[in-house]
N, C-alpha and C positions, 0 to 999 in steps of 0.2 A: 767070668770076671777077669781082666786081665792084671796084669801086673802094677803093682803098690809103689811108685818111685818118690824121689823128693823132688818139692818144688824145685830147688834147684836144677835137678836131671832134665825134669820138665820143662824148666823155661832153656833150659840149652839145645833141648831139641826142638821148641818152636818158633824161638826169635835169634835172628843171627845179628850181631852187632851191637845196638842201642839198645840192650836188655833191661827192664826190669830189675831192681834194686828188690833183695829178699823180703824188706818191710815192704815193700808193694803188693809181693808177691802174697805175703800175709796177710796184707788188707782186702786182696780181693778173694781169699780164703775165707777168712770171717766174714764177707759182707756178701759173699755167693755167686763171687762174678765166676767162678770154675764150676764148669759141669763135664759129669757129676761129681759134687760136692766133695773135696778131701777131706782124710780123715785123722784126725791128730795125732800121733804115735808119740808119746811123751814129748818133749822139745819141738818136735815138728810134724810138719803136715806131710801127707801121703795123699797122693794123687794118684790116677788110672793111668795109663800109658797115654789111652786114647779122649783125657780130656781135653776140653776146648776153654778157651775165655767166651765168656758171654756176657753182653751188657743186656740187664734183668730188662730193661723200658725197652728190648728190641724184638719185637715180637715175632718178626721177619724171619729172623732168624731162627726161632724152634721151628717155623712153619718150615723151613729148608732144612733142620737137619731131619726133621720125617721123612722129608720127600727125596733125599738123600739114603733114606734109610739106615744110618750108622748105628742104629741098635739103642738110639734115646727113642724109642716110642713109651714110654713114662708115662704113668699118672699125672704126674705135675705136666709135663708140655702138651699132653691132650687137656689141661686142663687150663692153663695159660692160651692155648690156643682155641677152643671151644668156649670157657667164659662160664663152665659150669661144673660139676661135680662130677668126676671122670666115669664114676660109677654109671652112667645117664649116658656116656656117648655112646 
């Protein structure tokens, strides 16, 4: 597992300029647009080094990060991307 940072570390090292306002950042915490998922540390969120934004209606997208192999091969995206209970694939 890699390293715990805050959102804010995070959005400094993925968007350069026109950044993301921290209540954004928080909205797409709560609503699941970060994978994988942060995790609350009292006050704030804690993210992975190596997570990404993800818009949940893009399916395109778990198919390439498999095929990318960056180490999301997860239950949930074989399961968002096969349409069925991961147990089965």
């Amino acid at each position: 597992m890699g390293k715990l940072i805050t959102l804010n570390e995070w959005c400094d090292r993925h968007y350069s300029g026109n950044q993301p306002t921290i209540q954004t950042l928080q909205r797409w915490a709560r609503a699941g647009k970060i994978y994988p998922a942060p995790e609350k540390h009292g006050r704030e969120y804690r993210v992975r080094e190596d997570a990404v934004f993800i818009n949940p209606k893009d399916y395109k997208l778990s198919r390439r990060i498999i095929a990318e192999n960056r180490g999301f091969n997860s239950d949930l995206v074989r399961k968002v991307i096969n349409g069925k209970k991961a147990s089965e694939v």
